[in-house]
C-alpha positions as semicolon CSV with decimal commas, in nm:
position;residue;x (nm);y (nm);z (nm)
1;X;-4,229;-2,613;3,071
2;X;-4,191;-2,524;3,395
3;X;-4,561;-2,364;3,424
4;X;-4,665;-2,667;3,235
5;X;-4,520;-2,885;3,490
6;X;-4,721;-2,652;3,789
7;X;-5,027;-2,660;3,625
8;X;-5,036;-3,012;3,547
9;X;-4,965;-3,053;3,896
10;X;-5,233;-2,787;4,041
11;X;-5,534;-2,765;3,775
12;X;-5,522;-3,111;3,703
13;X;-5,414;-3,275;4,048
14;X;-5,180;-3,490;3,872
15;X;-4,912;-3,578;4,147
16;X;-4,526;-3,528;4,091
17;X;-4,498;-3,889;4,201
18;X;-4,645;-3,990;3,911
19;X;-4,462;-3,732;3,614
20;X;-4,129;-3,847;3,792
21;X;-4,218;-4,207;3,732
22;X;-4,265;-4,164;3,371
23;X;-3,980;-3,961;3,313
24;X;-3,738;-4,210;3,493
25;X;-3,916;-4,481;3,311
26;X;-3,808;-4,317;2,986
27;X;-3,467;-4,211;3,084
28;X;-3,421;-4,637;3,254
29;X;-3,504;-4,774;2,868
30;X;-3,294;-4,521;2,688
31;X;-3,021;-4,627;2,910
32;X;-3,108;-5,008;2,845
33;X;-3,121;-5,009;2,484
34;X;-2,748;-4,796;2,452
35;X;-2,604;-5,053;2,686
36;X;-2,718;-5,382;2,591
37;X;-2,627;-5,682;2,687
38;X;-2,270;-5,688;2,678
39;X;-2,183;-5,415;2,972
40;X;-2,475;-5,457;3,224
41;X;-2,294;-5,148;3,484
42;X;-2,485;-4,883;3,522
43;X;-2,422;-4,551;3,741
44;X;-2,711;-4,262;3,828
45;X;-2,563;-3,922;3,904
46;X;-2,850;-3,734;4,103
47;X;-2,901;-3,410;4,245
48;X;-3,117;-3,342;4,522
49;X;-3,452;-3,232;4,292
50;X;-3,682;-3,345;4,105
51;X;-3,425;-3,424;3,846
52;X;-3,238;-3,651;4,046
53;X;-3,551;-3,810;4,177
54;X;-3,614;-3,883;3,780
55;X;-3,231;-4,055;3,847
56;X;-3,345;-4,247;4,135
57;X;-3,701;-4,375;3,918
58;X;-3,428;-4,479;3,651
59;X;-3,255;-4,651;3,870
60;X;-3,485;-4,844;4,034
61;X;-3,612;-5,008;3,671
62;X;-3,241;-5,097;3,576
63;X;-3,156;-5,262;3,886
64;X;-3,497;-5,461;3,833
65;X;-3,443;-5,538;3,443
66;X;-3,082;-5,705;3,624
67;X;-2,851;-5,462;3,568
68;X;-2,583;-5,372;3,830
69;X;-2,707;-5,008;3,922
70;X;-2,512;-4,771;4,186
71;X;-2,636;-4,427;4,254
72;X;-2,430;-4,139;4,349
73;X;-2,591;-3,835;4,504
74;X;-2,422;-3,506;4,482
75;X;-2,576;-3,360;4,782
76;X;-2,695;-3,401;5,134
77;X;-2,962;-3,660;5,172
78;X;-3,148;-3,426;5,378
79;X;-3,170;-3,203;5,098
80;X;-3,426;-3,448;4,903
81;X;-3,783;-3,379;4,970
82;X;-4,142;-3,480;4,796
83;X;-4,102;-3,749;4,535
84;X;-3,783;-3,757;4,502
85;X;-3,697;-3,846;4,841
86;X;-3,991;-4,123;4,833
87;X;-3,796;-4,307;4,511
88;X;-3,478;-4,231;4,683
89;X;-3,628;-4,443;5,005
90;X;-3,781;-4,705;4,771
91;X;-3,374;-4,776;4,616
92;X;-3,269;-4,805;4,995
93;X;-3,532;-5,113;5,072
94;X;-3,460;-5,231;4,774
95;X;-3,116;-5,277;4,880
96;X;-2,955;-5,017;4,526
97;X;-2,646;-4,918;4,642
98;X;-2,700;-4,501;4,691
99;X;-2,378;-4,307;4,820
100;X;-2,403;-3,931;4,914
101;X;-2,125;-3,711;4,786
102;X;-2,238;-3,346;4,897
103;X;-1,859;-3,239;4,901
104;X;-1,550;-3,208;4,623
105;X;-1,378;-3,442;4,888
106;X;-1,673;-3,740;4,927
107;X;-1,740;-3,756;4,487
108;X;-1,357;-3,789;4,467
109;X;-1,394;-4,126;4,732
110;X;-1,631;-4,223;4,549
111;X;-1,523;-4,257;4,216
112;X;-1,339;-4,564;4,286
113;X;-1,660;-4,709;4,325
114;X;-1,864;-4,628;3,933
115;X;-1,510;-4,707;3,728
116;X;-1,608;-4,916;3,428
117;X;-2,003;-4,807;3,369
118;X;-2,164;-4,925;3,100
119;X;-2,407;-4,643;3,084
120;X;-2,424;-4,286;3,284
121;X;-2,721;-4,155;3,352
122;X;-2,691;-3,746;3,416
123;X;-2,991;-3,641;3,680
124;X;-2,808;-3,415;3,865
125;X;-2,907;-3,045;3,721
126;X;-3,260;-2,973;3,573
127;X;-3,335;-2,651;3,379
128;X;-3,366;-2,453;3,668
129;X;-2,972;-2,420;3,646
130;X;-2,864;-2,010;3,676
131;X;-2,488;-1,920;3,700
132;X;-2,188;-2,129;3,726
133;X;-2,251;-2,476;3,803
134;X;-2,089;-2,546;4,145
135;X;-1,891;-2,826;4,327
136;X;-1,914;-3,145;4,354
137;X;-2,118;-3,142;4,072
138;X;-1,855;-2,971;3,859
139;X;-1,618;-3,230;3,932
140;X;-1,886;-3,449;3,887
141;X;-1,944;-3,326;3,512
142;X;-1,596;-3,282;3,388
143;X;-1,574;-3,665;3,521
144;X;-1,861;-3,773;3,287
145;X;-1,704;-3,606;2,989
146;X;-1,370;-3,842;3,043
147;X;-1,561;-4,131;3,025
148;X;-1,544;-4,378;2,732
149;X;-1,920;-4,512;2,784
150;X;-2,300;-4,351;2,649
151;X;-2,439;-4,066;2,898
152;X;-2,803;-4,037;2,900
153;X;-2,920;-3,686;3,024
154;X;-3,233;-3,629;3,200
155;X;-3,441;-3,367;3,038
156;X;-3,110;-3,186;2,961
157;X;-2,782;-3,192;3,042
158;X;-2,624;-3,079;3,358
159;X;-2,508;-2,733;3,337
160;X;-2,677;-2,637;2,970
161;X;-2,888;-2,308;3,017
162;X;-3,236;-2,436;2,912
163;X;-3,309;-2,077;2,754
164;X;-2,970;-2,007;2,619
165;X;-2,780;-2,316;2,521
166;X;-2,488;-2,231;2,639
167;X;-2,326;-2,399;2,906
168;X;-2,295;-2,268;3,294
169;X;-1,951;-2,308;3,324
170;X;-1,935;-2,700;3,300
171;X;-2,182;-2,939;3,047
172;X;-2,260;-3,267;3,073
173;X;-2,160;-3,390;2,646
174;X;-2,448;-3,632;2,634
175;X;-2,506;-3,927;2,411
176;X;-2,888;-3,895;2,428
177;X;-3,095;-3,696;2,562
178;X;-3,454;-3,767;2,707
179;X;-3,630;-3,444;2,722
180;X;-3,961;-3,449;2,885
181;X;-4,312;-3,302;2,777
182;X;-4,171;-3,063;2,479
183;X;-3,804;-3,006;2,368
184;X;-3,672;-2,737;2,582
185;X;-3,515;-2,436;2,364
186;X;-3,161;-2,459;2,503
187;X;-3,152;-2,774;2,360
188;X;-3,192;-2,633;2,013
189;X;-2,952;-2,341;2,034
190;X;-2,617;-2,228;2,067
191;X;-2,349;-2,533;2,197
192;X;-2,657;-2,704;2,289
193;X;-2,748;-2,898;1,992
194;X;-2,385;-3,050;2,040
195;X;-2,449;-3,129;2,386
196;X;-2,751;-3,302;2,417
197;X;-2,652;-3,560;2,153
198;X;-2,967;-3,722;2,027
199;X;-3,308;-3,591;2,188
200;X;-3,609;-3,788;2,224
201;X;-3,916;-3,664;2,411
202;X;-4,082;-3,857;2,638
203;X;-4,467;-3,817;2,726
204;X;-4,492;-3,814;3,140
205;X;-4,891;-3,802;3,107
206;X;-4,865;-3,412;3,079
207;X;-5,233;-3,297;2,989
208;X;-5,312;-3,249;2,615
209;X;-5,459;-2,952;2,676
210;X;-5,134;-2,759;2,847
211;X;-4,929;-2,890;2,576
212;X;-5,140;-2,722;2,287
């Protein structure tokens, strides 16, 4: 998926801008449908990649459809580059509340502030994931996991090995899971058909041709 995602980007000049804004798109109405009407709360967990810039799309739509969105990011702004620090920038105009939480210390403050979500949405580990998932985002994970709410995981959920399916220390339990392009194979093996809940795949305008 990964070469996929390259090619896409450098056969078919297809710009990350616009993959990220169909995967967020996906991952904002998965959210809205498990939450409804009756809990309208909804927190973003990003990373600093293109995975949390898929958070940051997500976000964006919610806080439009009227939902009361706030965005954590477990890293150093200045660590967000390309897209993803474009959509991050668009949330800031737009006045979504976006707190950085690069250390164990900073995601513990701020967990006062995403008590009660309605939804989660997990953006904060892609399938580039290798080793033991570090902190924050550790914290971050076991945190999701003692909430009593749906999780929606971005393309997979934090921590799962996307070859393996087993989990890199800590993995986000997801409710759903909106996959992008093809189904990755962790999702189908080992602890991670558990994990990833329900998958749906969502197209993000990948070429017909790469996905043959």
């Amino acid at each position: 998926m990964r070469e996929i995602d390259r090619r896409a980007r450098e056969r078919f000049g297809i710009p990350e801008g616009v993959l990220m804004e169909h995967a967020g798109t996906a991952a904002a109405r998965a959210a809205h449908r498990l939450c409804g009407l009756r809990k309208r709360k909804a927190v973003v967990l990003s990373g600093a990649g293109a995975n949390g810039g898929d958070g940051f799309v997500a976000a964006r739509h919610l806080s439009n459809w009227g939902m009361s969105v706030r965005v954590v990011l477990l890293a150093e702004e200045a660590k967000v580059r390309g897209a993803a620090q474009v959509n991050l920038e668009i949330l800031r105009r737009l006045r979504v509340p976006v707190s950085a939480a690069p250390s164990t210390a900073s995601w513990r403050r701020s967990t006062g502030k995403i008590r009660n979500a309605g939804v989660i949405l997990d953006a904060m580990l892609g399938t580039g994931v290798e080793g033991s998932v570090r902190e924050p985002i550790a914290s971050a994970i076991r945190w999701v996991n003692r909430q009593n709410c749906p999780v929606v995981a971005m393309d997979i959920p934090s921590g799962l090995s996307a070859d393996t399916g087993r989990p890199c220390g800590d993995a986000v339990q997801a409710t759903v899971t909106v996959t992008c392009g093809l189904p990755k194979i962790g999702l189908a093996k080992g602890q991670g058909r558990k994990l990833s809940g329900r998958v749906t795949v969502a197209d993000i305008s990948l070429p017909r041709v790469l996905l043959r």
